[in-house]
C-alpha positions in Angstrom: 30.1 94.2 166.2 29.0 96.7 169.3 32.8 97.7 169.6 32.7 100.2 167.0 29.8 102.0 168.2 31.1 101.7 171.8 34.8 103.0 171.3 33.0 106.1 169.3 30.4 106.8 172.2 33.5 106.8 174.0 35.9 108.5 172.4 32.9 111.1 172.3 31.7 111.2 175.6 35.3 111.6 177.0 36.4 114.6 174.8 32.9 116.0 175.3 34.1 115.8 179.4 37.1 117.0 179.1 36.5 120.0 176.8 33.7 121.2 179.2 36.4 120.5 182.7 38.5 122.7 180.9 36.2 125.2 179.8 35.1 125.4 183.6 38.5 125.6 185.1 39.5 128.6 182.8 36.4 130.4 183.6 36.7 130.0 186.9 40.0 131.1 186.5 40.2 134.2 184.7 37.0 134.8 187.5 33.9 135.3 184.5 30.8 133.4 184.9 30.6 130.1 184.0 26.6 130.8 182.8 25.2 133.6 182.2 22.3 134.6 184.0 22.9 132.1 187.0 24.2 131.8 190.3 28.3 131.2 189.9 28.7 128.8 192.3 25.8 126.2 191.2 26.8 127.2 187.7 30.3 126.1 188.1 29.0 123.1 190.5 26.7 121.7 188.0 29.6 122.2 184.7 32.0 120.3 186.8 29.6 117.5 188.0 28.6 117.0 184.2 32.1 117.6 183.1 32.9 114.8 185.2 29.7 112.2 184.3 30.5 112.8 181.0 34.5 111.6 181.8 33.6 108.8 183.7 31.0 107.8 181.1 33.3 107.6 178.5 35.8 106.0 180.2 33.4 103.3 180.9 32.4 102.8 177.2 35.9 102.4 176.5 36.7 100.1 179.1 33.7 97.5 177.9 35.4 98.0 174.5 
């Protein structure tokens, strides 16, 4: 019954990760800020950190599916 909800979190959380580690590396790339009105470097710290929770977090749901 909880493996519905489970591989949805998932599926969720792991796009939601991946979307924002790309969104990050691009950034970064083409060298504009990551956020506005912040530091660059704790910006793209802090994107990648929750980038990466949200990866791992997702990968965990879907592992206990």
């Amino acid at each position: 019954m909880e493996s519905g909800p489970a591989a949805f979190a998932g599926t969720a959380f792991a796009l939601f990760g991946v979307a924002l580690l790309l969104w990050t590396a691009v950034r970064l790339r083409q060298r504009q800020p990551v956020l506005d009105g912040s530091h660059p470097t704790v910006a793209a710290v802090l994107s990648s950190v929750l980038g990466t929770a949200a990866l791992v977090g997702g990968i965990w749901c879907l592992g206990s599916v």
